[in-house]
GUVEXZA-991578 format. One record per residue: residue in three letters; x, z, y of N, C-alpha, C, O in turn. Coordinates in steps of 0.1 Angstrom, whole numbers, plus 2048, in hexadecimal, padded with zeros to 3 digits. Each point is the difference from the previous one (the first is absolute). Example, Ala and Ser with C-alpha at 12.3 -4.5 7.8 and 13.67 -1.06 7.14 Angstrom:
ala88484E7C77F780080C80980080C80A807800ser7F27F280B80980080B7F880880B80580180B
END
This chain:
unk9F599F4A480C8068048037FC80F8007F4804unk8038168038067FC81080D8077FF80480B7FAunk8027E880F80B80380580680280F7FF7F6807unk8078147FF80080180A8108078068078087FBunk7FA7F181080F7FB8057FD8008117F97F9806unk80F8117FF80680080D8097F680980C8027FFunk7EF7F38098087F980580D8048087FF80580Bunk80B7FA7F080E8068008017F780E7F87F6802unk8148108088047FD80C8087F68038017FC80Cunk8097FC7E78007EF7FD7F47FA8048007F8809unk7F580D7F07FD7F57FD7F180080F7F3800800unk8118008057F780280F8007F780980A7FE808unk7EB7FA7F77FD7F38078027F67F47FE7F5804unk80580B7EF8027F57F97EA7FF7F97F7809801unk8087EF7FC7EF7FA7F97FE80B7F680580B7FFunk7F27F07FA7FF80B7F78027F97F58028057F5unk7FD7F280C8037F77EF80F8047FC8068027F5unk7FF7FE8188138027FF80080D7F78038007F4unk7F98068128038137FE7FC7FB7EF8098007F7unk7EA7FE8077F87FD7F480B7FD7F48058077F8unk7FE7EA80C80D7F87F88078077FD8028047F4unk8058008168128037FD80080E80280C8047FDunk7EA80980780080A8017F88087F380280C7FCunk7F57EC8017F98097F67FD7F87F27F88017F7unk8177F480C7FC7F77F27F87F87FA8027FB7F6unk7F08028147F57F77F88047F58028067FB80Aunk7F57FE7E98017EF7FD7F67FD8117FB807809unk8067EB7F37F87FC80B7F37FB7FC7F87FC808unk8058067E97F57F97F97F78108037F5801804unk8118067FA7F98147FF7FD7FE80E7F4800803unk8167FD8067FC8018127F17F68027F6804806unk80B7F17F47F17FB8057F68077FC7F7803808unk8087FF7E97F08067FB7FE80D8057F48057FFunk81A8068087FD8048097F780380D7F7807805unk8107EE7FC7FE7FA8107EF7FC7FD7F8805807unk8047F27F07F38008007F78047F87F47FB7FEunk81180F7FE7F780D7FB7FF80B8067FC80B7FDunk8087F280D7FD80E80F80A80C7F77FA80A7FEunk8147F67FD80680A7F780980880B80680B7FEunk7FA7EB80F80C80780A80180680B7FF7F980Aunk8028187F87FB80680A80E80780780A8057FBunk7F27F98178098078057FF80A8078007FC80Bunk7FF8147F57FC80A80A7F08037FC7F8806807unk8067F47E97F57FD7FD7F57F78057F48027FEunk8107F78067FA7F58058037F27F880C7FE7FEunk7EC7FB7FE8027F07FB8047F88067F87FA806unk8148017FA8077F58028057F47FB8018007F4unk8007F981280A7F07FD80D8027FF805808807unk8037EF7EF8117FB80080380080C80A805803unk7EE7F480B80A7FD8097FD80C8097FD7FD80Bunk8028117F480180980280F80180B8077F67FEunk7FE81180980B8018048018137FD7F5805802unk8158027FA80180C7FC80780780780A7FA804unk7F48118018038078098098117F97FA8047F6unk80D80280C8098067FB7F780D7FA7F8802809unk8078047F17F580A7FA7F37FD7FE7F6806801unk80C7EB7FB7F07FC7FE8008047F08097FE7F9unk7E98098037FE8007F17F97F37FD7F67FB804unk8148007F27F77F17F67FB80C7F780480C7FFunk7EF7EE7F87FC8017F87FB7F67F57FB7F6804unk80680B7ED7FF7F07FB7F68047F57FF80A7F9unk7FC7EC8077F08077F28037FB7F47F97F77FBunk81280C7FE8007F37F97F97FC7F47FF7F67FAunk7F881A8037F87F97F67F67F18077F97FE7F6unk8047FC8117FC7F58068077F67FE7FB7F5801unk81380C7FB8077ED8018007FF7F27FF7F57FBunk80181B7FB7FE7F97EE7F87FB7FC7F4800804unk8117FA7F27F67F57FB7FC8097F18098047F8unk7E97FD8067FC8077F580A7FC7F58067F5802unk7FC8137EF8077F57FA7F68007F47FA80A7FCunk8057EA8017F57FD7F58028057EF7FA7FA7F7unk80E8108097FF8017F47F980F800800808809unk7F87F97E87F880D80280880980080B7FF7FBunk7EE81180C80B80D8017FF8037F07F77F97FAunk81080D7FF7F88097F280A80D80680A803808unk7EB8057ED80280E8008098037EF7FE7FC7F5unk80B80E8128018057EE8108098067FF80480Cunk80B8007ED8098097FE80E7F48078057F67FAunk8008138188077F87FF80F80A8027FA80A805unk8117F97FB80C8078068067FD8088097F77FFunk7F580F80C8087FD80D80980880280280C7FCunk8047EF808812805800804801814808807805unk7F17F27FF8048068117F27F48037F97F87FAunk80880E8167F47FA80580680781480580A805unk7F47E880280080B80A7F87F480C7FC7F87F9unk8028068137F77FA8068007F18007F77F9805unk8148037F48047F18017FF7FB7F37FB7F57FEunk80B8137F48017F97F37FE80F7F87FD80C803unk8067EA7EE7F880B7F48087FA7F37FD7F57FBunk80B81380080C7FE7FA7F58047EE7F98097FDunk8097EF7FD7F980A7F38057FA7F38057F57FFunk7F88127F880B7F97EE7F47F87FA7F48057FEunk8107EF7FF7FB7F97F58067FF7F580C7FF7FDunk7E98047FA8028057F38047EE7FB7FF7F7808unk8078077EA8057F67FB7F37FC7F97F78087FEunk8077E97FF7F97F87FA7F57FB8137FD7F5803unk8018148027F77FB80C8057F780E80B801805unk7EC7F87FF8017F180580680B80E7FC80C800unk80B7F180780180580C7F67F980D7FC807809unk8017ED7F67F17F78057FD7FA7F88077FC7F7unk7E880080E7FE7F87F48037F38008077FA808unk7F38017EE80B7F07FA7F37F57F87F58047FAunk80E7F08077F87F88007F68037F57F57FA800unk80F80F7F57F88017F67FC80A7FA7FB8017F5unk80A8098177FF8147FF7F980281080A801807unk7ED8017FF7F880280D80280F80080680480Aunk7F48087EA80080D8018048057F98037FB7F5unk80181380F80A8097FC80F8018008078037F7unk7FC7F981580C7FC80580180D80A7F6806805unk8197FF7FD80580780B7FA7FD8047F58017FBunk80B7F68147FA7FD80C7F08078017FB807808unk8007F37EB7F08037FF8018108047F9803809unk80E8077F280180C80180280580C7F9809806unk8137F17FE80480280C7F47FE8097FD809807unk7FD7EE7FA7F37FD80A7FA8097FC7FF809809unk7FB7FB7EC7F880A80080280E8047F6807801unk8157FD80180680A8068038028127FE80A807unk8057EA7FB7FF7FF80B7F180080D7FD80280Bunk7FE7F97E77ED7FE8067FA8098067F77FF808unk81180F7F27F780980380380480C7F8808805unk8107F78018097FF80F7FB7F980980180480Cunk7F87EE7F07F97F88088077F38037FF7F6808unk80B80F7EC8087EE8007FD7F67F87FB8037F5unk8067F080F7F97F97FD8097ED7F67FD7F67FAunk81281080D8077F57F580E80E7FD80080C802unk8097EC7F980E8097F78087F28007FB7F67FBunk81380A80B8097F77FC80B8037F8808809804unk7FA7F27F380B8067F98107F88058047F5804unk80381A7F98117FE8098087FA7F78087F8805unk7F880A7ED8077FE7F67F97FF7F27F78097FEunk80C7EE7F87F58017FB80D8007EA80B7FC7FEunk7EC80A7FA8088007F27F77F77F77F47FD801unk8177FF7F67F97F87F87F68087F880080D802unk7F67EF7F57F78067FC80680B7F47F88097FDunk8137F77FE8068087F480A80A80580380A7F9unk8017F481380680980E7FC80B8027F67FE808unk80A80E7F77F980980480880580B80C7FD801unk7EE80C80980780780E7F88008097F47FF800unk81880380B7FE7FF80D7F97F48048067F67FDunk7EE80780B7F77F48067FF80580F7FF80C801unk8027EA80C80380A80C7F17F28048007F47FEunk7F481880C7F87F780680180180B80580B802unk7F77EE80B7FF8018117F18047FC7FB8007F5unk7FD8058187F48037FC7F97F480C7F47FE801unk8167FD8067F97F38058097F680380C8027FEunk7ED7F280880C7F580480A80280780C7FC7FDunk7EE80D80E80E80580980E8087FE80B800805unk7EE8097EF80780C7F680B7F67FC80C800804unk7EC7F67F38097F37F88087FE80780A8067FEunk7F57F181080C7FA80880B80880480C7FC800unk7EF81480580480680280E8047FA80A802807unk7F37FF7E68058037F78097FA7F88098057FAunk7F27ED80880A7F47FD80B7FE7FF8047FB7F6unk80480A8168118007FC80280D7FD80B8007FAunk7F180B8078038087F88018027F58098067FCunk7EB7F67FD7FF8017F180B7F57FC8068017F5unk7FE7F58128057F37FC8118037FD8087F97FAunk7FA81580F80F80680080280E7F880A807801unk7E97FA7F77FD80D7FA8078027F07FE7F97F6unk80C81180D8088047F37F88047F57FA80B800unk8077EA7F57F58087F480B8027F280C7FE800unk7ED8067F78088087F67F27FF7F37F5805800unk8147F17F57F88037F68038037F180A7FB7FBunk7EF80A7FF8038077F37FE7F47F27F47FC7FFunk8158007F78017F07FB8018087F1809809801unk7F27F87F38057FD7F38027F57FA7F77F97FFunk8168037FB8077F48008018007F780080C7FCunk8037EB7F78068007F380F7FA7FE8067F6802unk7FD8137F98148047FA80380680A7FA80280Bunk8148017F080A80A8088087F980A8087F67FEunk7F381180F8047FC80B81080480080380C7FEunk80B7EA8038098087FE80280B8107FE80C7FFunk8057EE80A80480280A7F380780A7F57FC803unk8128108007F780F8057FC7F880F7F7806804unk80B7EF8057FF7FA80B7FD7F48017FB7FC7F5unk8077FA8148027F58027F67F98087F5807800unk80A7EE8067FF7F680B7F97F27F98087F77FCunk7E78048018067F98007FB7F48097F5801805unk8127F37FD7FE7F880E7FE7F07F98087F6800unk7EF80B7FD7F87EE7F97FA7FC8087FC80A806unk7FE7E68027F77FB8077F58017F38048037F5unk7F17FA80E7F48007FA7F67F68067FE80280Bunk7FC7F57F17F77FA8007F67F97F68018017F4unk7F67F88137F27FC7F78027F87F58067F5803unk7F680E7EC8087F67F97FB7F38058087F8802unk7E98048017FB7F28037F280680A7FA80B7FFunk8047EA80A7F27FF8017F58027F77FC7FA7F6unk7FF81580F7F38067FA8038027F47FA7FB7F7unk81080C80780980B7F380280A8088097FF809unk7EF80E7F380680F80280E805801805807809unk8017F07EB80C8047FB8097FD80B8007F6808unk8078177F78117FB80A80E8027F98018077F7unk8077F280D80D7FF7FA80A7FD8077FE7F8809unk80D80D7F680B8068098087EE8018057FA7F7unk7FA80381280A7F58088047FE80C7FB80580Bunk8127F17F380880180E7F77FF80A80180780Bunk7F27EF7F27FD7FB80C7F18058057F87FB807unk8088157F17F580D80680780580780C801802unk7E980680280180980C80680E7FF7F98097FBunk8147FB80A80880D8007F680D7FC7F7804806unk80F8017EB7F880D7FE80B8057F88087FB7F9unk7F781280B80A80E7FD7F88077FC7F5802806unk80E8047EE7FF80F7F980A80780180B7FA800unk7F381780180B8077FE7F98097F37F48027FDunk8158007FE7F980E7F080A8067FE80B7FC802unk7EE8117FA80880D7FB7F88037F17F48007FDunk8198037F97F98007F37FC810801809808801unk7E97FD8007FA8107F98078017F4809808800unk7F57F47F68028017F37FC7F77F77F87F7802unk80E80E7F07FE7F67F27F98007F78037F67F9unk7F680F8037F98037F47FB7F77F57FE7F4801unk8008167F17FF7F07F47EF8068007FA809804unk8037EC7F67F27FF7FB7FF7F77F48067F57FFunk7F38117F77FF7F57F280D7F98018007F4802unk8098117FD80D7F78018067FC80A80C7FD7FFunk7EA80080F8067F88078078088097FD80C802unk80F7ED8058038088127F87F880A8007F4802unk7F98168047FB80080E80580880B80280C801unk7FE7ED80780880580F7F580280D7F87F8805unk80A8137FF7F680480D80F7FE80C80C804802unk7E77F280480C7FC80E7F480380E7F47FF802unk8198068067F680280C8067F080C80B7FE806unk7E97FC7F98057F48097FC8018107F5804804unk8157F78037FC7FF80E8057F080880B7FC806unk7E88007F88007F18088027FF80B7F8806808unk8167F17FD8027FF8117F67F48027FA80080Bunk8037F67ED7F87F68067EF8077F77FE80B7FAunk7FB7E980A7F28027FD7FB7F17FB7F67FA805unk8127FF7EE7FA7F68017F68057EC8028097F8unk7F47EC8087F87FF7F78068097F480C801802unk7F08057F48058037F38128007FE8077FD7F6unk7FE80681480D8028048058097F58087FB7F8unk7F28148058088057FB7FE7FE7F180A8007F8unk7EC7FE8047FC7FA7F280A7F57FD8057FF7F5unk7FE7F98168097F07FD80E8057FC8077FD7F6unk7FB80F81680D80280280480A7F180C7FE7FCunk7EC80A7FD80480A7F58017F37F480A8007F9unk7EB7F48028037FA7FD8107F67FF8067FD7F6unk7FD8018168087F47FF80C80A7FD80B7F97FEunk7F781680080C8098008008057F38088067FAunk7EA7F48018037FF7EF7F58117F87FF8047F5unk7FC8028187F980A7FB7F17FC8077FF80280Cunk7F97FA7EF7F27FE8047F680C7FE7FD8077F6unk7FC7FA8187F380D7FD7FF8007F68007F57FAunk7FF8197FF7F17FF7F67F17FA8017F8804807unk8087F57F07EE7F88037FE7F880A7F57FF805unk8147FB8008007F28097F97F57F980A7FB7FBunk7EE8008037FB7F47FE8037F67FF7FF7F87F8unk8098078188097F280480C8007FE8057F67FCunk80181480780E8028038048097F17FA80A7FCunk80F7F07FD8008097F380A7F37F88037F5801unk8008177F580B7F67F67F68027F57F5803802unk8147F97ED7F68017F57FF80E7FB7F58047FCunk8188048037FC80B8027FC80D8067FE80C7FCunk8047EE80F7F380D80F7F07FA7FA7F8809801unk8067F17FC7F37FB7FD7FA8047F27F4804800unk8137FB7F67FE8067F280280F8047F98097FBunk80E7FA80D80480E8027ED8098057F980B7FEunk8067E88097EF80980D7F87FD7F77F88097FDunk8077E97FC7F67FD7F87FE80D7EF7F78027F8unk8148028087FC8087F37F98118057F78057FAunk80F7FF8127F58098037F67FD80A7FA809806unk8047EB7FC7EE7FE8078047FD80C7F67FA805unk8148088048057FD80F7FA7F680780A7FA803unk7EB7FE8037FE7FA8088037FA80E7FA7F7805unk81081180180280080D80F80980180380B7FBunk8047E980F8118098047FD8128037F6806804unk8137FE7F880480C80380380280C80C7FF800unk7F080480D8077FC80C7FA80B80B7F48047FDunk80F80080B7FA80A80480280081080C802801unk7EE7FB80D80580380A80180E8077F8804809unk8128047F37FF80F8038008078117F8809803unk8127F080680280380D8037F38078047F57FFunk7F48148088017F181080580A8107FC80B804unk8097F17FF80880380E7FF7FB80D80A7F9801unk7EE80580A8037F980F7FE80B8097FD80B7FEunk8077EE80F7FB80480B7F47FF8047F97F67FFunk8058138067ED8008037FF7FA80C804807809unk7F87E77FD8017FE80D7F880680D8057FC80Bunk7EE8107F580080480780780C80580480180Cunk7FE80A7E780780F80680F8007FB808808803unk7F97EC7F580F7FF80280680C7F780C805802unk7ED7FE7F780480A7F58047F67F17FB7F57FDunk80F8147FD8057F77F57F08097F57FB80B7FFunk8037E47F87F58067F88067FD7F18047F57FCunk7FA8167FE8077FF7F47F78027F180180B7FBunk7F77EC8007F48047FB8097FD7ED8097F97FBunk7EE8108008098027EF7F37FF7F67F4802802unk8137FA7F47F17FD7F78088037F38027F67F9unk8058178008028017F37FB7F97F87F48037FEunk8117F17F97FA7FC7F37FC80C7F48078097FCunk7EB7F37FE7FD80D7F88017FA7F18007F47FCunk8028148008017FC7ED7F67F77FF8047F87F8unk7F180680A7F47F87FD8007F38077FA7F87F9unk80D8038168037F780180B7F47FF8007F4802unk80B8157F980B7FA8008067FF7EA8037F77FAunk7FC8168038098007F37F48057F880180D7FEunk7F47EC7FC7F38097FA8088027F07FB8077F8unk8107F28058038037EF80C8087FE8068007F5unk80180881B80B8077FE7FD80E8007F4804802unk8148027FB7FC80E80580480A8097FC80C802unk80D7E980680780980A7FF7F680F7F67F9803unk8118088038027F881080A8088077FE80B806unk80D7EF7FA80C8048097F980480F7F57FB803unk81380E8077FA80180D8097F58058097FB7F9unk7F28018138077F780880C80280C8047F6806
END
């Protein structure tokens, strides 16, 4: 991938590391391997950082040269992409699959997919922007390189998402807020649990609707997290007394007898929309992932719209 940028009339007589930095965003770790991987050209010519830039100079930047291969293998197989465009690659992960791999799962993981898809383009790593738990199904957002990443970082980090929850009992109240700290229950425990002395996380939810099943009420809520901390909304539906469907962790005795009698292995949870500003064209990007009957409600027969 090259990138290529007209030295703006600020920035005339400043170095080129300057322009680099604070003009086109790169770390300073990307500017060296850069720098000594011959990745940086001006007027098409090969240059050094201590370049001085002259007002209509074209930079040019190679950047497939500062990535670093990424060592996990590409695989091939069926993936859904949902947007894509020269910088990232937005696509749905199906529920039960690793989003990367993990100390005791190497293949068949999103990512693996993702590389493989990307490969054939001539890319060579995938960073992921955001990532779901393995029982999560949705929206997964990748950079298609390091720079993409940095690039992307506070964007995604300010990015309005929206997710689709089956909860067990009746939610009374059609709205509501809610605002728990959350933190780690102990050193090297998964588990989190809402206290004073965690870190500020907000949910907002809107109840979709109610529905009974084998007796029970279940509630479809559409949740929208202002923070981004660990299993947030899992903690937060729990501690409000309605727990995912098929949470493992997060669950009372009966949300759990409830998942356990039809086979449920994994929350009900779904990340449907994601929202940012795109930091290069500065377009609002609005990417949507409908939950389908198969990933979200496989023993209902219906699915409210959203």
């Amino acid at each position: 991938m090259k990138l290529e940028r007209l030295v703006a009339s600020g920035d005339d007589g400043k170095k080129l590391e300057t322009v680099l930095k604070h003009g086109m965003m790169l770390s300073n770790s990307m500017i060296v391997r850069l720098k000594y991987r011959q990745g940086i050209y001006v007027n098409g010519e090969p240059v050094f950082t201590n370049y001085i830039c002259r007002s209509g100079d074209l930079i040019t930047l190679d950047l497939s040269v500062s990535e670093q291969p990424s060592s996990i293998p590409p695989e091939y197989g069926e993936l859904k992409i949902l947007y894509e465009d020269d910088f990232i690659l937005a696509v749905s992960k199906p529920e039960g699959m690793l989003t990367h791999p993990s100390r005791t799962q190497f293949t068949g993981t999103l990512m693996g997919y993702v590389l493989g898809y990307l490969s054939k383009s001539g890319y060579t790593a995938c960073h992921a922007l955001n990532r779901l738990d393995r029982y999560t199904s949705g929206i997964v957002l990748f950079a298609k390189s390091a720079y993409a990443k940095a690039l992307f970082a506070q964007a995604t980090q300010n990015a309005q998402k929206e997710y689709i929850a089956v909860t067990y009992g009746n939610v009374a109240a059609s709205s509501g807020t809610i605002d728990l700290p959350i933190r780690r229950l102990q050193s090297g425990n998964i588990r989190r649990v809402v206290s004073d002395d965690g870190a500020k996380a907000v949910t907002h939810y809107r109840l979709l609707d109610v529905v009974s099943h084998c007796g029970n009420d279940l509630s479809v809520l559409k949740l929208k997290p202002e923070t981004g901390r660990t299993h947030q909304l899992r903690v937060h539906c729990l501690v409000i007394g309605h727990p995912i469907i098929g949470d493992q962790i997060y669950h009372t005795d009966n949300s759990k007898a409830f998942a356990d009698m039809l086979g449920i292995q994994g929350q009900l949870l779904h990340a449907g929309k994601l929202q940012f500003m795109h930091p290069v064209t500065k377009n609002q990007i609005d990417i949507k992932c409908p939950p389908t009957r198969e990933s979200m409600i496989r023993f209902m027969t219906s699915f409210p719209e959203a």
